[in-house]
C-alpha positions in Angstrom: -6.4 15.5 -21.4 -5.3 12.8 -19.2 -4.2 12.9 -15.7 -2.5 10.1 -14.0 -2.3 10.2 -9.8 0.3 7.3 -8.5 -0.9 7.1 -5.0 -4.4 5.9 -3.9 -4.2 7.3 -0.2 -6.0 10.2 0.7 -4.3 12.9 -1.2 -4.6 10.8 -4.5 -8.1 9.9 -3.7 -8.8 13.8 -3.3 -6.4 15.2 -6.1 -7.9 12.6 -8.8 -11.9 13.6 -7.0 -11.2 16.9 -7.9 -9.9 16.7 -11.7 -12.5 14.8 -12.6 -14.9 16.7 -10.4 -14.2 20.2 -11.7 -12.9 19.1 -15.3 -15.6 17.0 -16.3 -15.6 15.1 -19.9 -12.4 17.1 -20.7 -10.3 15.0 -18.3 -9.2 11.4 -18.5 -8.1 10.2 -14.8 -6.3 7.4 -13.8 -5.0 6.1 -10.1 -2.2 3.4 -10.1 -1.7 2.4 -6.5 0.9 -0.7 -5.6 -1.2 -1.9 -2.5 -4.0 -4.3 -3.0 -6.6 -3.0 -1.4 -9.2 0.2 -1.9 -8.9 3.5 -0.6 -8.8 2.9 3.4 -8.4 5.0 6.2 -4.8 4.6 8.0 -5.6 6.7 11.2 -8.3 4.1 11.8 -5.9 1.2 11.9 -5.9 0.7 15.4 -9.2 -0.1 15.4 -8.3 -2.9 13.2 -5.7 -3.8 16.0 -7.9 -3.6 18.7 -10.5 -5.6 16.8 -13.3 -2.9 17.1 -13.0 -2.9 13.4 -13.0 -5.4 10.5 -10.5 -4.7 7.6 -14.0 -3.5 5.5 -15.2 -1.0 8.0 -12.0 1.4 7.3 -12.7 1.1 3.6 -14.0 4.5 2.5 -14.3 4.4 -1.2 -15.1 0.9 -3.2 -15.4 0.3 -6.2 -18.8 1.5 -7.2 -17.2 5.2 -5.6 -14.7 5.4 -8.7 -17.0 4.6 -11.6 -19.3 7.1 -10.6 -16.7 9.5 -10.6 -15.5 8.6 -14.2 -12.0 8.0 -12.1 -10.5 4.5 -13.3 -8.0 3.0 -10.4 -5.4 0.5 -10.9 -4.5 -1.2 -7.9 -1.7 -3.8 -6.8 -0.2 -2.0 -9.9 3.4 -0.6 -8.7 4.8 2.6 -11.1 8.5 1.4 -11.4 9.9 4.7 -13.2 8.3 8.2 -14.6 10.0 8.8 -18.0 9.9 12.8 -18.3 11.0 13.6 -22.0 8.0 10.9 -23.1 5.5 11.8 -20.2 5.3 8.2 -19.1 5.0 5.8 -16.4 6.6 2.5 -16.6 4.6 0.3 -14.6 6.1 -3.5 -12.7 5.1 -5.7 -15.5 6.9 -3.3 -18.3 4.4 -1.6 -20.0 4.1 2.5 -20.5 1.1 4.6 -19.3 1.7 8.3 -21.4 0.3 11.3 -19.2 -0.4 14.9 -19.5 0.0 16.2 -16.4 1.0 13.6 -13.0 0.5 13.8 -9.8 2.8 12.0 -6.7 0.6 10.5 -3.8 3.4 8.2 -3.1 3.0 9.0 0.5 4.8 8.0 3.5 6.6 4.6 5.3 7.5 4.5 8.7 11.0 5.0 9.9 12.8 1.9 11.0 15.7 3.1 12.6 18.7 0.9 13.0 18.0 -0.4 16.8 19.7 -3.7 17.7 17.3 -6.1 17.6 14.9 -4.0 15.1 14.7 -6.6 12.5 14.1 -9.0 15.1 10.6 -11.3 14.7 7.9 -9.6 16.7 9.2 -6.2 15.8 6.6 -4.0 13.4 5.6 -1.0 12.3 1.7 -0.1 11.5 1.0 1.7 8.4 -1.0 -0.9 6.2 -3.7 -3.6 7.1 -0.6 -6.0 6.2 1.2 -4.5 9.3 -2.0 -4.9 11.0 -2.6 -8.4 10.2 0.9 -9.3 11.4 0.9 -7.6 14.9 -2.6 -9.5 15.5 -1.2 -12.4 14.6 2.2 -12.3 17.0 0.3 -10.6 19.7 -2.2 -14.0 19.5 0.5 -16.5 19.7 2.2 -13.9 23.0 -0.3 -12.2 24.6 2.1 -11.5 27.7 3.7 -8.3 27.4 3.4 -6.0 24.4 5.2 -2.4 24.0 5.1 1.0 21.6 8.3 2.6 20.8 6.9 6.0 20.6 4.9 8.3 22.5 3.1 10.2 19.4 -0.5 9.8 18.6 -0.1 6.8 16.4 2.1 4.9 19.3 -0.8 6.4 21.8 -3.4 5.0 20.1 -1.5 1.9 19.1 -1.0 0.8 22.8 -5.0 1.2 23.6 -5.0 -1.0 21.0 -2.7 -4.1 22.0 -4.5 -3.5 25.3 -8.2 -4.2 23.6 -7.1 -6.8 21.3 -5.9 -8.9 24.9 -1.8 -7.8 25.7 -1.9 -8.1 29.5 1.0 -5.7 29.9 1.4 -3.0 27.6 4.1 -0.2 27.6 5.0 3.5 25.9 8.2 4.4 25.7 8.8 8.1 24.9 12.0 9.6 24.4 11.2 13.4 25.2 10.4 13.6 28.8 6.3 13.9 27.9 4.0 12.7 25.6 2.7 14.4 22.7 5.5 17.3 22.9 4.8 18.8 19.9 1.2 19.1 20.6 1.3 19.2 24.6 2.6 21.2 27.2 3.7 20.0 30.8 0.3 20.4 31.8 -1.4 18.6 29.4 1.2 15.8 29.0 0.9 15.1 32.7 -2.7 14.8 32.7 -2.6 12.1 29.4 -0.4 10.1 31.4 -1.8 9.8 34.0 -5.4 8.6 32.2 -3.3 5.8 30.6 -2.0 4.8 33.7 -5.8 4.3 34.6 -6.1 2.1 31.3 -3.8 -0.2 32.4 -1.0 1.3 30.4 2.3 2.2 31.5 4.1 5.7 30.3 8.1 5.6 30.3 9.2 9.1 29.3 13.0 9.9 28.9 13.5 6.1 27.3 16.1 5.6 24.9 16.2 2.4 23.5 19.7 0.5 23.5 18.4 -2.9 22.3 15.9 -4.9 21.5 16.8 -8.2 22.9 16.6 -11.6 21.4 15.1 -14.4 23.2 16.2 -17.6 20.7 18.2 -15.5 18.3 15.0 -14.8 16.0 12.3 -13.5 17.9 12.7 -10.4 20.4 11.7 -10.8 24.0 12.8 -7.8 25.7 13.5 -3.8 25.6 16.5 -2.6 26.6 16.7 1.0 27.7 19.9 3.2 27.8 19.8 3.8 31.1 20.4 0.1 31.8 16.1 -0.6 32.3 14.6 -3.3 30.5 11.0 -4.2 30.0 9.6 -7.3 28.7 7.9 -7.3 25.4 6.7 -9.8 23.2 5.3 -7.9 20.4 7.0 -4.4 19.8 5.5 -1.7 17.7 8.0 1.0 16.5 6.3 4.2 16.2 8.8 6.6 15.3 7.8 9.1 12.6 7.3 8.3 9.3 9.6 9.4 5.8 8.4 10.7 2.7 8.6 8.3 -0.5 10.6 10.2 -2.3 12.3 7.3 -4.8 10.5 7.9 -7.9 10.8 11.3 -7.7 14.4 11.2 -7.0 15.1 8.9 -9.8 13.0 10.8 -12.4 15.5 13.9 -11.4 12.7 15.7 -9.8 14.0 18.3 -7.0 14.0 16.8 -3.3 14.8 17.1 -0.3 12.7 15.7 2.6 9.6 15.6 0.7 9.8 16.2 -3.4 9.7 19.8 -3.5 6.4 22.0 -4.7 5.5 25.3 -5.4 2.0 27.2 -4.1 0.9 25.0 -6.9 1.9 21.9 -5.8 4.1 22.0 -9.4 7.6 20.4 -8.9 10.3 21.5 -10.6 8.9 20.1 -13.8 5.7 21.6 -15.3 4.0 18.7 -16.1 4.2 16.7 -12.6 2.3 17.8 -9.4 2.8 16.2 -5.9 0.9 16.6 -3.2 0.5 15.1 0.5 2.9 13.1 2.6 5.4 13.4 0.0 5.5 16.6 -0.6 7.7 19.5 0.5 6.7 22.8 0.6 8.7 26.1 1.9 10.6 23.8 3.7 7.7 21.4 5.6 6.6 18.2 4.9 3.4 18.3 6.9 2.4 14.2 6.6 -1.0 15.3 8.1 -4.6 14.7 6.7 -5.5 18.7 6.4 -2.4 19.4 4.8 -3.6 16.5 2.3 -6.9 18.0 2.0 -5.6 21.3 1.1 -3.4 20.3 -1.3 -5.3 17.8 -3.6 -7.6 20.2 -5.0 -5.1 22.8 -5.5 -2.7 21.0 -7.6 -6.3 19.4 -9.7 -6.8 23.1 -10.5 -3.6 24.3 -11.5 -3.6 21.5 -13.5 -7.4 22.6 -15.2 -6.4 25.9 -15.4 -2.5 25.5 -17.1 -4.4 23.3 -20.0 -7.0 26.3 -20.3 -9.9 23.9 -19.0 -10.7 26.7 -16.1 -10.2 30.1 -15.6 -6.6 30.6 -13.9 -9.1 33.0 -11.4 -9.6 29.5 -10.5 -6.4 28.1 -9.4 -5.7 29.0 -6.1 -2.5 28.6 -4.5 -1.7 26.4 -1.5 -0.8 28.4 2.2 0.7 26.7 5.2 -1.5 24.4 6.6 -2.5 25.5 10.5 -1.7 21.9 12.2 -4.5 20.3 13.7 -4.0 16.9 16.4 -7.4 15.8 17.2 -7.2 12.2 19.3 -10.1 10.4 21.1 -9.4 7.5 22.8 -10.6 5.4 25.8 -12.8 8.3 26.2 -10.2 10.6 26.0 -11.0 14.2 24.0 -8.1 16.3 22.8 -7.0 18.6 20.0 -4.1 20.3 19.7 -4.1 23.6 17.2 -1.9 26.0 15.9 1.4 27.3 18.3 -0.1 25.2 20.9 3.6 24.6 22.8 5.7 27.5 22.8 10.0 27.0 22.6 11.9 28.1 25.8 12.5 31.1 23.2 8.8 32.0 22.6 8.2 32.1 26.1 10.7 34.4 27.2 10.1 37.0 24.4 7.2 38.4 26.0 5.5 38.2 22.5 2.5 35.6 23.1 -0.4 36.0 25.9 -1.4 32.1 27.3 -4.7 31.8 29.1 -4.7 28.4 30.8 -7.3 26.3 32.8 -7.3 23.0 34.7 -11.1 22.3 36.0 -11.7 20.4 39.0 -10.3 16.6 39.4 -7.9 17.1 35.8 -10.6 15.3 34.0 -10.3 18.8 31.7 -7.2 20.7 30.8 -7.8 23.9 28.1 -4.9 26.9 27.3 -4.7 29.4 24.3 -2.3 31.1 22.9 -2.2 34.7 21.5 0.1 36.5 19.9 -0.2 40.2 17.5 -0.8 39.7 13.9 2.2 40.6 11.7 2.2 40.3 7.9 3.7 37.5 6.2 3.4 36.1 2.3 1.6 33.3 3.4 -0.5 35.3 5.7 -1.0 38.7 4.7 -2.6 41.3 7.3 -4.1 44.6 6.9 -1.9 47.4 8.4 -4.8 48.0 10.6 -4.6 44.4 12.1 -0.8 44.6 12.9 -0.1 44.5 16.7 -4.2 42.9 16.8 -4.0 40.3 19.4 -5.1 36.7 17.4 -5.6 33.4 18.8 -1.9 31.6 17.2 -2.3 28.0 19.6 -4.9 26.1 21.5 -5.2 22.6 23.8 -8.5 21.2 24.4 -8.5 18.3 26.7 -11.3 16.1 28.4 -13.9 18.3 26.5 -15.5 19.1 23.0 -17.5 21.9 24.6 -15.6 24.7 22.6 -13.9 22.9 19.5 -16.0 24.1 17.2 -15.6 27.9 18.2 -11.6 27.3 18.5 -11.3 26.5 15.1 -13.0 28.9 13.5 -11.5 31.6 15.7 -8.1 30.2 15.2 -6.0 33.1 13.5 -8.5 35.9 13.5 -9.0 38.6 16.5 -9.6 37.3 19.4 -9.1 39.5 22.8 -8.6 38.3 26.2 -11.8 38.9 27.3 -13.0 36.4 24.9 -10.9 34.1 25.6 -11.2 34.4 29.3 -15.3 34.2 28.2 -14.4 30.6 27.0 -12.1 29.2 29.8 -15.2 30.0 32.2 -17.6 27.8 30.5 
């Protein structure tokens, strides 16, 4: 049986790891990837920015990795087109690959939205070492001013970044009025800022961009703000979400919406081609998070094994929502972010959820968990005698990694308020 995985990011990486792993001799696995380069990691790109890391260091699997696995990998090879009555690729250069079953890793590109001035020189966004490359290269020639569209942990980490690799000014701008405000609260936000601010790096929250303004007609010099602000920037990263690749999908007929759209499988909407990671949409969610990858790979690998009878369908299990997890550390900064860490105006008022919060002494440490009763759900089924059980739903950990370990595992079991009172005196 062959299996062919168009994407060699992490989901690919893991979804082809697992055919090959659990399938053995009875599977034939290749990976067709357009990029150049080998399997690399793209949360550790600012390193690469900063110039902590060389291009190599980020490089988790090489080649030797994929022959051992029996997993052959075609890269700098674009698929073009997926022909569904022939089960086919059609690769750049013309030729046909036939498959048996196909997985999507196409992944995600960063959003580019249609500023003024976006598609000026010194405008970028970072999601390859090509990206990187480029920034390093403008920020080299201007090393003035620099500025991050995008107060997210990308843009965050991307701004401690220009400020290692030598931007004497460097900016966030953040259109929500904190940082992080899916993963922070007030509380939290407020604290983040304000150990930025003591990196050298200024936090504008509330900024909408009008402009970005040309200095020669070419290259962009300045950011103008809504409110009528403008800030000086040389080199401009936007960091503004990032969209599913969809295209091939889309043109093969397959059904999409945000993300191509799966099943507890991972199966689209036709039986012989799985997607799985920042492409794909299940109940609704695109995720575009490295545990929802994780998760996902291996189940589509063994719905795969188990539809061609190579493994027990015992063996297939089926994919949940994954419990989002922001973990950032930088400058010395520890955070993680789990679960229903920030509650809606809506939450909050419907007496539902029981927060426990903490700030220690001088802010250098901020924690606050969330709990809420169980109730059953199909993705999360309960035993009648845990409904109306108090569970931990949401979590921030900041300035420490003293209870990280035990907040994950406790994450969605019981957990009473005595507990986590137990855990807020440490």
């Amino acid at each position: 049986m062959r299996v062919i995985v168009i994407g060699n990011g992490i989901a690919g990486v893991n979804a082809a790891s697992a055919c090959k792993g659990v399938g053995g001799e009875a599977v034939t696995v290749d990976i067709y990837s357009a990029e150049r380069h080998p399997f690399y990691s793209r949360v550790r790109l600012p390193e690469v920015l900063s110039g902590e890391s060389a291009p190599g260091e980020i490089t988790f699997y090489k080649d030797d990795w994929y022959e051992k696995k029996g997993i052959a990998v075609h890269t700098g090879v674009e698929a073009l087109s997926i022909d569904r009555p022939s089960k086919a690729i059609v690769l750049a250069d013309g030729s046909r690959v036939s498959y048996d079953y196909l997985i999507l890793a196409t992944g995600a590109s960063s959003n580019r939205p249609p500023i003024p001035g976006a598609d000026l020189r010194g405008v970028f966004t970072m999601r390859t070492l090509e990206d990187v490359a480029a920034i390093r290269e403008n920020l080299a020639a201007h090393p003035e001013s620099a500025s991050v569209i995008g107060g997210g942990l990308l843009g965050l980490e991307a701004a401690r970044a220009l400020k290692t690799a030598g931007a004497r000014s460097v900016r966030v701008f953040e259109l929500f009025p904190r940082l992080l405000p899916r993963q922070l609260d007030d509380a939290g936000a407020a604290l983040l800022r304000e150990r930025f601010g003591e990196m050298g790096i200024d936090v504008v929250c509330g900024a909408e961009t009008e402009a970005l303004l040309p200095v020669d007609g070419a290259r962009a010099l300045s950011i103008a703000l809504k409110d009528g602000r403008s800030f000086a920037s040389d080199t401009t990263i936007l960091s503004m979400g990032v969209h599913s690749n969809t295209g091939l999908a889309a043109s093969a007929s397959l059904a999409v919406k945000r993300g191509i759209v799966v099943d507890r499988q991972m199966r689209t909407s036709d039986p012989f081609i799985f997607a799985v990671g920042d492409c794909a949409e299940f109940d609704g969610i695109v995720w575009g998070i490295i545990p929802a990858a994780l998760e996902q790979a291996p189940v589509a690998a063994r719905a795969i094994l188990a539809d061609a009878s190579i493994i027990p369908a015992s063996e297939s299990p089926c994919y949940v929502q994954t419990v989002p997890k922001t973990a950032l550390k930088i400058g010395g900064i520890e955070l993680m972010s789990l679960g229903k860490a920030v509650l809606s105006p809506e939450e909050d008022a419907s007496g539902r959820y029981t927060v426990r919060t903490r700030v220690w002494e001088g802010g250098l440490r901020y924690e606050k968990y969330v709990l809420a009763p169980a109730e059953p759900s199909s993705a999360s089924p309960v035993s009648p005698a845990s409904v109306g059980e108090l569970h931990l739903v949401g979590a921030i950990l900041y300035g420490s990694k003293a209870n990280q370990s035990k907040v994950q595992k406790l994450m969605g079991k019981p957990a009473t308020e005595g507990e986590i009172d137990a855990l807020l005196a440490d």
